[in-house]
PDB file of the backbone (N, CA, C, O) and the ligand in Angstrom, with CONECT records:
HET     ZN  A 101       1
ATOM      1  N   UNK A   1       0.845  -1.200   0.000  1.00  0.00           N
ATOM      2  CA  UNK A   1       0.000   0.000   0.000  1.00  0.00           C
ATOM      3  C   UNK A   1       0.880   1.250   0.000  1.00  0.00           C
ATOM      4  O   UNK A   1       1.409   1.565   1.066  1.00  0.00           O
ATOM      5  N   UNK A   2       1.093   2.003  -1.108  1.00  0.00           N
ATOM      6  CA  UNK A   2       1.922   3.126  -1.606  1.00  0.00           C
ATOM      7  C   UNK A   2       1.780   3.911  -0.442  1.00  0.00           C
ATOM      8  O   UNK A   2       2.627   4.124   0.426  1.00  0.00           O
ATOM      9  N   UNK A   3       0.240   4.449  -0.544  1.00  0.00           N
ATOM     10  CA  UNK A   3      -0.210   6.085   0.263  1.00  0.00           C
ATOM     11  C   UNK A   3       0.078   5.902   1.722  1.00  0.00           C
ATOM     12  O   UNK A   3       0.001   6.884   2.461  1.00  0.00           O
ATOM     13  N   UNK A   4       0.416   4.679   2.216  1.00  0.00           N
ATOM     14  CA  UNK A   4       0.679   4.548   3.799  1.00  0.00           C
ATOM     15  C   UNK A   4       2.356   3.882   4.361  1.00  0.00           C
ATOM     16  O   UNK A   4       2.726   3.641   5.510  1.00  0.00           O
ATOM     17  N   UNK A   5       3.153   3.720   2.965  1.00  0.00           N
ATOM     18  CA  UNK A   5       4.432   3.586   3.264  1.00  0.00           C
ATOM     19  C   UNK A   5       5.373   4.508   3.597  1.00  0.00           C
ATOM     20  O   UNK A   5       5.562   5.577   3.016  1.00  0.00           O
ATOM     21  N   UNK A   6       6.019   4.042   4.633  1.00  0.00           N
ATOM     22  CA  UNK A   6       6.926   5.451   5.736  1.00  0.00           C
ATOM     23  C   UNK A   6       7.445   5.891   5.057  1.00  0.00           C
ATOM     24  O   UNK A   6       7.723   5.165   4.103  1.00  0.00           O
ATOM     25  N   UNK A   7       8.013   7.476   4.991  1.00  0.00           N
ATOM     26  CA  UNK A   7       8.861   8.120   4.803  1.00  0.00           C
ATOM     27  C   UNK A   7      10.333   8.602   5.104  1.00  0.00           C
ATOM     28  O   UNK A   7      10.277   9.095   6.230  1.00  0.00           O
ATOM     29  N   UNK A   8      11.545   8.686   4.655  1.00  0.00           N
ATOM     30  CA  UNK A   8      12.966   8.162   4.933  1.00  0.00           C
ATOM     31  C   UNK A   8      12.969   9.225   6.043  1.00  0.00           C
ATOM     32  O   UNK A   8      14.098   9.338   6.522  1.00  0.00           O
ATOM     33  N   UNK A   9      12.070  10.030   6.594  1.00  0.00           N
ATOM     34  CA  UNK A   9      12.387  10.567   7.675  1.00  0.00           C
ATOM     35  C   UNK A   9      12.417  10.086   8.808  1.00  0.00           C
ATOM     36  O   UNK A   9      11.857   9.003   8.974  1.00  0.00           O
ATOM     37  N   UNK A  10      13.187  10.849  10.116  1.00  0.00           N
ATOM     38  CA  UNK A  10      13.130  10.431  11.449  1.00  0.00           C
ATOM     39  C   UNK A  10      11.871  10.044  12.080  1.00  0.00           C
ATOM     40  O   UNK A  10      11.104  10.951  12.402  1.00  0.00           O
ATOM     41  N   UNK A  11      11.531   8.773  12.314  1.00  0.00           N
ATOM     42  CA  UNK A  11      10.098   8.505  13.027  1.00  0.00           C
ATOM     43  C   UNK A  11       9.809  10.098  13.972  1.00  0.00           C
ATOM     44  O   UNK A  11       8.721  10.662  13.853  1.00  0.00           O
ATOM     45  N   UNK A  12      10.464  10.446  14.510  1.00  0.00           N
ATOM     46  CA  UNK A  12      10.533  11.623  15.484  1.00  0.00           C
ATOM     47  C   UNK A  12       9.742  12.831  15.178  1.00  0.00           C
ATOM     48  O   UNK A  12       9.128  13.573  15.946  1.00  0.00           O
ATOM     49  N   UNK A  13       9.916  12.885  13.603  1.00  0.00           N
ATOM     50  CA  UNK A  13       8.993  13.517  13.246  1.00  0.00           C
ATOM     51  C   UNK A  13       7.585  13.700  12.730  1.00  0.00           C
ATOM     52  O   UNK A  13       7.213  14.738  12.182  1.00  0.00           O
ATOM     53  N   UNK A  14       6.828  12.654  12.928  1.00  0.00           N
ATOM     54  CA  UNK A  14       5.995  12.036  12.640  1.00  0.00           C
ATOM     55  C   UNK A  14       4.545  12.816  13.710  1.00  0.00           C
ATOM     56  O   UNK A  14       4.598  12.776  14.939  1.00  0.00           O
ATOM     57  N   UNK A  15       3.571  13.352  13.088  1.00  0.00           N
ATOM     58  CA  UNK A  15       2.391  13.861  14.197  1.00  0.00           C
ATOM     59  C   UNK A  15       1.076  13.201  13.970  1.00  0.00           C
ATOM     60  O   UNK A  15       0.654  13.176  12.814  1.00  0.00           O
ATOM     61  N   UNK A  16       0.208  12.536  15.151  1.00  0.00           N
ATOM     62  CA  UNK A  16      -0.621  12.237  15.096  1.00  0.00           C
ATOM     63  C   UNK A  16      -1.794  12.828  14.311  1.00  0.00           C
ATOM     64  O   UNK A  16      -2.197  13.919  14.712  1.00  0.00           O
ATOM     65  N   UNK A  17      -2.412  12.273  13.242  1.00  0.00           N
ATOM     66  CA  UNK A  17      -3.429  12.650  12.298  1.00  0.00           C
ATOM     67  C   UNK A  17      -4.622  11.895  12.445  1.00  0.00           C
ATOM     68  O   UNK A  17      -4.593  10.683  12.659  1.00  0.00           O
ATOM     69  N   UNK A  18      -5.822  12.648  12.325  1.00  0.00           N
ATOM     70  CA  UNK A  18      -7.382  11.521  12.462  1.00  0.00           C
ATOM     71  C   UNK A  18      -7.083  10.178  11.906  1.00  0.00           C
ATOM     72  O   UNK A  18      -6.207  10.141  11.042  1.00  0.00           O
ATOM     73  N   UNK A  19      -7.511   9.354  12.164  1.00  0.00           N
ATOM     74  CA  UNK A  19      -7.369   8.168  11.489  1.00  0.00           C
ATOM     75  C   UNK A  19      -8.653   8.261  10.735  1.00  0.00           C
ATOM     76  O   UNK A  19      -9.642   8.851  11.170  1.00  0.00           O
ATOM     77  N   UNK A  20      -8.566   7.379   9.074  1.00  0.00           N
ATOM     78  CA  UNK A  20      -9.096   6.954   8.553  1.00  0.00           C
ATOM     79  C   UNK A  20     -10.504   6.257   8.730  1.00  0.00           C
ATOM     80  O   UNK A  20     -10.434   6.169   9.955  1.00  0.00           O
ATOM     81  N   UNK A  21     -11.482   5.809   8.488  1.00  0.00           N
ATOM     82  CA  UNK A  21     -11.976   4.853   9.159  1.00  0.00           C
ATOM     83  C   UNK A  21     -11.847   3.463   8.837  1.00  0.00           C
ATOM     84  O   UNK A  21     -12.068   2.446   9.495  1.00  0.00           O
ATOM     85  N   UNK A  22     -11.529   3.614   7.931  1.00  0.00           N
ATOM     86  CA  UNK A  22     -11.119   1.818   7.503  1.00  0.00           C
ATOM     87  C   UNK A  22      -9.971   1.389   8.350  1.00  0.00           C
ATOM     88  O   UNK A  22      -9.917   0.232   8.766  1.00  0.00           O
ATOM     89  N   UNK A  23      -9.035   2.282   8.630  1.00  0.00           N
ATOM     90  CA  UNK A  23      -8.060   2.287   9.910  1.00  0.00           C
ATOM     91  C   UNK A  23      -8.053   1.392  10.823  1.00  0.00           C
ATOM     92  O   UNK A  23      -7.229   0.875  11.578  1.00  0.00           O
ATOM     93  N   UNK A  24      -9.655   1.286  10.490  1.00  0.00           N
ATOM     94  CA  UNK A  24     -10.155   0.861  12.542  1.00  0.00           C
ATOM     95  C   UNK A  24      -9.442  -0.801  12.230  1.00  0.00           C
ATOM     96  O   UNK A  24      -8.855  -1.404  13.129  1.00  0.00           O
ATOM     97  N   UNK A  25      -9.580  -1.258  11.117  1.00  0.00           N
ATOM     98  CA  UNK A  25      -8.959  -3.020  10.961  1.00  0.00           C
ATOM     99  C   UNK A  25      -7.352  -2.640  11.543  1.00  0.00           C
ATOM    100  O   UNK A  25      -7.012  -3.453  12.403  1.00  0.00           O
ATOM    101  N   UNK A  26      -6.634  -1.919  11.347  1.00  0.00           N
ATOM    102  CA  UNK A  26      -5.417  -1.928  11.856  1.00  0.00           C
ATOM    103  C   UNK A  26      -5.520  -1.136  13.234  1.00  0.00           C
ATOM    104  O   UNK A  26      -5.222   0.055  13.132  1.00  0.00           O
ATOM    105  N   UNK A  27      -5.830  -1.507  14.312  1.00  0.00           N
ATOM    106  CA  UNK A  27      -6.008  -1.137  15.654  1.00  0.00           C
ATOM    107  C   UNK A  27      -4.516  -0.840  16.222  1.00  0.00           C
ATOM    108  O   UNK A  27      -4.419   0.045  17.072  1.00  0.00           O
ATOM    109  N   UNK A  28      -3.363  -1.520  15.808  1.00  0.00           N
ATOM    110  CA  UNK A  28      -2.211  -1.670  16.374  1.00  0.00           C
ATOM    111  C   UNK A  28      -1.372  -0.333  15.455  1.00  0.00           C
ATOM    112  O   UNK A  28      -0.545   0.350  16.060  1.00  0.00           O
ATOM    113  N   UNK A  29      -1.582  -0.142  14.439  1.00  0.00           N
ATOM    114  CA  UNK A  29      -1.219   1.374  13.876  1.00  0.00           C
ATOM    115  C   UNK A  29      -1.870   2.316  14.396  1.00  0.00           C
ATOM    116  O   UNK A  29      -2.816   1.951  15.093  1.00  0.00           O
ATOM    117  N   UNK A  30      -1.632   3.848  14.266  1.00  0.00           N
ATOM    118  CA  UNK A  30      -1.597   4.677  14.442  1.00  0.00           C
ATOM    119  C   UNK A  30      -1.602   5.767  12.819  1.00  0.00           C
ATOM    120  O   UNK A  30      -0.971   5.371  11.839  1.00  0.00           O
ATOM    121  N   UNK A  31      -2.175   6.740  12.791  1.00  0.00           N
ATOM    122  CA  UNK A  31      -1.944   7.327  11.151  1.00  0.00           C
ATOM    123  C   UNK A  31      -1.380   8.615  11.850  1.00  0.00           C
ATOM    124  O   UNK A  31      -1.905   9.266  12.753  1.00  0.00           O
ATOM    125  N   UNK A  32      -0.196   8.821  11.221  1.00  0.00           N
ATOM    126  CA  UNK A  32       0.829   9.770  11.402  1.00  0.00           C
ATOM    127  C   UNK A  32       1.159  10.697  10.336  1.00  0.00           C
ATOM    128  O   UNK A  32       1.249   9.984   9.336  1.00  0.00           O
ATOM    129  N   UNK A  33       1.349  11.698  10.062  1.00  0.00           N
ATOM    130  CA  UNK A  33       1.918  13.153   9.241  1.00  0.00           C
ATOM    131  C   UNK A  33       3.509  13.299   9.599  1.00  0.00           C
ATOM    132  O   UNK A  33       4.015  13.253  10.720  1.00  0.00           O
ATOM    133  N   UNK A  34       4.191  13.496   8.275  1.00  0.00           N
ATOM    134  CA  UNK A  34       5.699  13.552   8.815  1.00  0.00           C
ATOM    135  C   UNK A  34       5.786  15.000   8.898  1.00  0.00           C
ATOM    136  O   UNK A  34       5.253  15.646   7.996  1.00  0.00           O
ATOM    137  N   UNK A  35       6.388  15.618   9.865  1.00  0.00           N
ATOM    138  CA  UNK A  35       6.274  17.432   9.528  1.00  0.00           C
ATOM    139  C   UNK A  35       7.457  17.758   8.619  1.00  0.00           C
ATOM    140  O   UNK A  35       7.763  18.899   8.275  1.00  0.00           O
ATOM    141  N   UNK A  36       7.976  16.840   8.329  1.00  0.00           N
ATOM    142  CA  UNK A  36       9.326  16.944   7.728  1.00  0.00           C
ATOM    143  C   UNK A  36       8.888  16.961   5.738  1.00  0.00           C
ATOM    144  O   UNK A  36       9.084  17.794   4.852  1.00  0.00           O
ATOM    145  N   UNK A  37       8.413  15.948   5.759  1.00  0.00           N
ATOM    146  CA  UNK A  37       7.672  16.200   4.321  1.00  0.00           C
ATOM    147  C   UNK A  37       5.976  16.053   3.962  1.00  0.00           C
ATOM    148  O   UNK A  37       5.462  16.572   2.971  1.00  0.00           O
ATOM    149  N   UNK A  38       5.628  15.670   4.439  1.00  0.00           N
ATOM    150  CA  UNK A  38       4.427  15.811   4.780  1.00  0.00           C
ATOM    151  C   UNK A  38       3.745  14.446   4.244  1.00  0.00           C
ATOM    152  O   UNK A  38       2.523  14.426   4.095  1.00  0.00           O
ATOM    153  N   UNK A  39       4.242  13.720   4.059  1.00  0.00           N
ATOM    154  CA  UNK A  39       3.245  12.148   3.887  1.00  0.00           C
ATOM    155  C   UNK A  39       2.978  11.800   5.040  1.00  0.00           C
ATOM    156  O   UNK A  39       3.491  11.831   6.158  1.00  0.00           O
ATOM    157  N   UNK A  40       1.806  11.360   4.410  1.00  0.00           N
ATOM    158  CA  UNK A  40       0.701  10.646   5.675  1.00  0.00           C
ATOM    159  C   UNK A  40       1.286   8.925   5.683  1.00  0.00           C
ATOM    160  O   UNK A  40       1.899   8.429   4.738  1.00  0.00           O
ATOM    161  N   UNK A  41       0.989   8.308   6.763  1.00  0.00           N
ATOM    162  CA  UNK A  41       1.378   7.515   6.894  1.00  0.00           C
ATOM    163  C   UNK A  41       1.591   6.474   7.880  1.00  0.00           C
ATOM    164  O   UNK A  41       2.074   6.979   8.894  1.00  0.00           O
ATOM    165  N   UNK A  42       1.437   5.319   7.981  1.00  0.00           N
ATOM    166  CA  UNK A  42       0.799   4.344   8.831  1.00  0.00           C
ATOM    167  C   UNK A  42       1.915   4.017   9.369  1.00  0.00           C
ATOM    168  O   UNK A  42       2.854   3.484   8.778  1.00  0.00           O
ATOM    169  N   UNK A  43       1.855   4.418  10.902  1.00  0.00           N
ATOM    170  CA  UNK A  43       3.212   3.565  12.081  1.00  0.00           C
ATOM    171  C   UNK A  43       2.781   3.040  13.483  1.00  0.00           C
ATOM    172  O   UNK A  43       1.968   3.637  14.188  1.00  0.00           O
ATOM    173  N   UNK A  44       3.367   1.922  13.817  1.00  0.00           N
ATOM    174  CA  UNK A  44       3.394   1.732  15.443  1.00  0.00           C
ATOM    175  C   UNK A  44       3.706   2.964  16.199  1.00  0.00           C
ATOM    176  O   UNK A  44       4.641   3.740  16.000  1.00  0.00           O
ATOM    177  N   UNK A  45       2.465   3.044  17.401  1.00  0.00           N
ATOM    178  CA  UNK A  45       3.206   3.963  18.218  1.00  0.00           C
ATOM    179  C   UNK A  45       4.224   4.297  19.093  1.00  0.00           C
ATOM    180  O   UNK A  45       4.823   5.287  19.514  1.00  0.00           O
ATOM    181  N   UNK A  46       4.179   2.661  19.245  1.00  0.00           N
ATOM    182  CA  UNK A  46       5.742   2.403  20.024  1.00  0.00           C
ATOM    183  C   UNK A  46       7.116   3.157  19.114  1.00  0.00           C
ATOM    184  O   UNK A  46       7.794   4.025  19.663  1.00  0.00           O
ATOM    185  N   UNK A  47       7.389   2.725  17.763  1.00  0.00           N
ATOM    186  CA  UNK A  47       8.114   3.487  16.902  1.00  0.00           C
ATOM    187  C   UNK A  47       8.335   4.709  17.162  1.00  0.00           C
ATOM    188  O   UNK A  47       9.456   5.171  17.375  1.00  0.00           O
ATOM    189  N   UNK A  48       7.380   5.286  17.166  1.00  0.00           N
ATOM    190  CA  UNK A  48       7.035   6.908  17.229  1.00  0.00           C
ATOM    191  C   UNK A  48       7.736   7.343  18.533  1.00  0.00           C
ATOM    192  O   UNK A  48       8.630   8.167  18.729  1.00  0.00           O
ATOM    193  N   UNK A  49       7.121   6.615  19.278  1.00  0.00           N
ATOM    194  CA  UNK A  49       7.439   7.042  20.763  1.00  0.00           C
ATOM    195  C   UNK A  49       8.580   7.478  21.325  1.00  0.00           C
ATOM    196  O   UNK A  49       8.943   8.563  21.779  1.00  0.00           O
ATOM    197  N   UNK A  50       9.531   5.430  21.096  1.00  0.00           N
ATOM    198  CA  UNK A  50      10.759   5.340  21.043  1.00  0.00           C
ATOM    199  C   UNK A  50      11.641   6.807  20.116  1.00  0.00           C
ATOM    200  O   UNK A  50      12.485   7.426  20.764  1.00  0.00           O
ATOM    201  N   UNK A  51      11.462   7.081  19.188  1.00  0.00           N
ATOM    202  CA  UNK A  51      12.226   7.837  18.333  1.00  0.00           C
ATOM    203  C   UNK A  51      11.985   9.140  18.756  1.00  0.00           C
ATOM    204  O   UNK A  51      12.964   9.884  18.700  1.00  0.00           O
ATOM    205  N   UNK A  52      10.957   9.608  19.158  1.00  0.00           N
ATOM    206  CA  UNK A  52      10.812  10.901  20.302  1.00  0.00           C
ATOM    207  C   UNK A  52      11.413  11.211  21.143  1.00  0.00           C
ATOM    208  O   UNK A  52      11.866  12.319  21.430  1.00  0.00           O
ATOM    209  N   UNK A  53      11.531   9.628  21.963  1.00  0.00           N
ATOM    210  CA  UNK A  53      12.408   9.543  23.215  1.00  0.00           C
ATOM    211  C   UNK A  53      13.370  10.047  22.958  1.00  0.00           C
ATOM    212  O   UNK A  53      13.789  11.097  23.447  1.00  0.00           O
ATOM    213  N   UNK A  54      13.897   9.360  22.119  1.00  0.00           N
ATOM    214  CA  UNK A  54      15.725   9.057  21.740  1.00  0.00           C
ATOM    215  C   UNK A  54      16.229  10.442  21.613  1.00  0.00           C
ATOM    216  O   UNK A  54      16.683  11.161  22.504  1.00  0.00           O
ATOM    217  N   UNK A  55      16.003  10.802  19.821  1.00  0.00           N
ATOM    218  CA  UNK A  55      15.750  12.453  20.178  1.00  0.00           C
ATOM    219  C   UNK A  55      15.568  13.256  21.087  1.00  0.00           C
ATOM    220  O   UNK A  55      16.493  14.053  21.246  1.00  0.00           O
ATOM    221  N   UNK A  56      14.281  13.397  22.091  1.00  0.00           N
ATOM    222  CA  UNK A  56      14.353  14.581  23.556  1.00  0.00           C
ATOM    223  C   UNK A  56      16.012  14.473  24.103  1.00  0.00           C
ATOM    224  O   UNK A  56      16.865  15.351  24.231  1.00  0.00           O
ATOM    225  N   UNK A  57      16.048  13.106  24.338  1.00  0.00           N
ATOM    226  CA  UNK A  57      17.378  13.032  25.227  1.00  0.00           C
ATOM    227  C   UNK A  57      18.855  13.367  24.877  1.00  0.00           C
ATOM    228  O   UNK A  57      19.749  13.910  25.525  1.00  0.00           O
ATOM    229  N   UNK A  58      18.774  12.670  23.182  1.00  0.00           N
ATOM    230  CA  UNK A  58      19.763  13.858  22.322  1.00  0.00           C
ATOM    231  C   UNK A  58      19.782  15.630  22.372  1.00  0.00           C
ATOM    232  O   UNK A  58      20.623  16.528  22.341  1.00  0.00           O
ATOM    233  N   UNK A  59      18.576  15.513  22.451  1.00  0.00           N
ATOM    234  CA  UNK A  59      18.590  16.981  22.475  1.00  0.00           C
ATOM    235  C   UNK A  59      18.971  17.746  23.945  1.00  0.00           C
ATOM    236  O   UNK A  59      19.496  18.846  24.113  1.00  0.00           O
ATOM    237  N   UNK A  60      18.583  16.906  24.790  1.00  0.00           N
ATOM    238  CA  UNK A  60      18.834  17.412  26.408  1.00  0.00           C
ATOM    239  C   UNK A  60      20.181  17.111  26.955  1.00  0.00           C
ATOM    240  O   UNK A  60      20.941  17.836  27.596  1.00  0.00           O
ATOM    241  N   UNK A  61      20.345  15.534  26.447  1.00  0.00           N
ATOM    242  CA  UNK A  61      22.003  15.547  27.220  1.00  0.00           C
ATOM    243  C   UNK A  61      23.112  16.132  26.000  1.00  0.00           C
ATOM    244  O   UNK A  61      23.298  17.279  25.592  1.00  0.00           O
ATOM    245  N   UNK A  62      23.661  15.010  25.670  1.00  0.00           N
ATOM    246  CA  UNK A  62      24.932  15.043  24.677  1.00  0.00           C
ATOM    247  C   UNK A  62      25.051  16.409  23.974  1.00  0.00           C
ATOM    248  O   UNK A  62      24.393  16.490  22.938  1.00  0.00           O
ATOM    249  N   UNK A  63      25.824  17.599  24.361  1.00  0.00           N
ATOM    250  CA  UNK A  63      26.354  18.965  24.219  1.00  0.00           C
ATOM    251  C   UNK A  63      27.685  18.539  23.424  1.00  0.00           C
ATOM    252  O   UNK A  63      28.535  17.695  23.709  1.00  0.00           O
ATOM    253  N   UNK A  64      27.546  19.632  22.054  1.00  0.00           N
ATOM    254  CA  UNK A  64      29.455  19.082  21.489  1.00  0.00           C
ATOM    255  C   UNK A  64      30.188  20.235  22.753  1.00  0.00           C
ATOM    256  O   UNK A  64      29.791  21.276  23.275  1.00  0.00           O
ATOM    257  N   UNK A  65      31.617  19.272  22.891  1.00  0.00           N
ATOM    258  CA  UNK A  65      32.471  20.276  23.615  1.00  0.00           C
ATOM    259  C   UNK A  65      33.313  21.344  23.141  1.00  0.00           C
ATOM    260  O   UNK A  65      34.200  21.324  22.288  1.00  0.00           O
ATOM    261  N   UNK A  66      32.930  22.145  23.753  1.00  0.00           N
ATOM    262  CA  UNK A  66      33.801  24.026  23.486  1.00  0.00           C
ATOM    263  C   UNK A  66      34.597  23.982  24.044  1.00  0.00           C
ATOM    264  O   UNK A  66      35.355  24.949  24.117  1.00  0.00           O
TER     265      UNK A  66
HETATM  266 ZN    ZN A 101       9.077  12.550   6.074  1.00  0.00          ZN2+
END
């Protein structure tokens, strides 16, 4: 299925979008918007989550050194 295959972007960027209603057969997806390019697109939320995580904490700890 073309219109719901991920995009080479960071899961991280990915924002929750209405779901579909035919959707409802895939209960374990989630329908996601990449803000990065903007395809719509079908992911676990765990995925999402995880890659949020990862990112915040990149972003909060690991400083390059001056
Ligand atoms: Zn993207």
């Amino acid at each position: 299925m073309k219109a719901t295959s991920a995009c080479p972007c960071e899961p991280a960027h990915l924002a929750r979008v209405q779901r579909r209603l035919w959707m409802r057969l895939l209960p374990w997806l989630r329908y996601y918007q990449c803000e990065k390019c903007h395809k719509y697109q079908l992911a676990k939320p765990l995925t999402v989550d995880n890659a949020r995580a990862i990112a915040a904490s990149e972003r909060a700890g690991v400083r390059p050194a001056s």
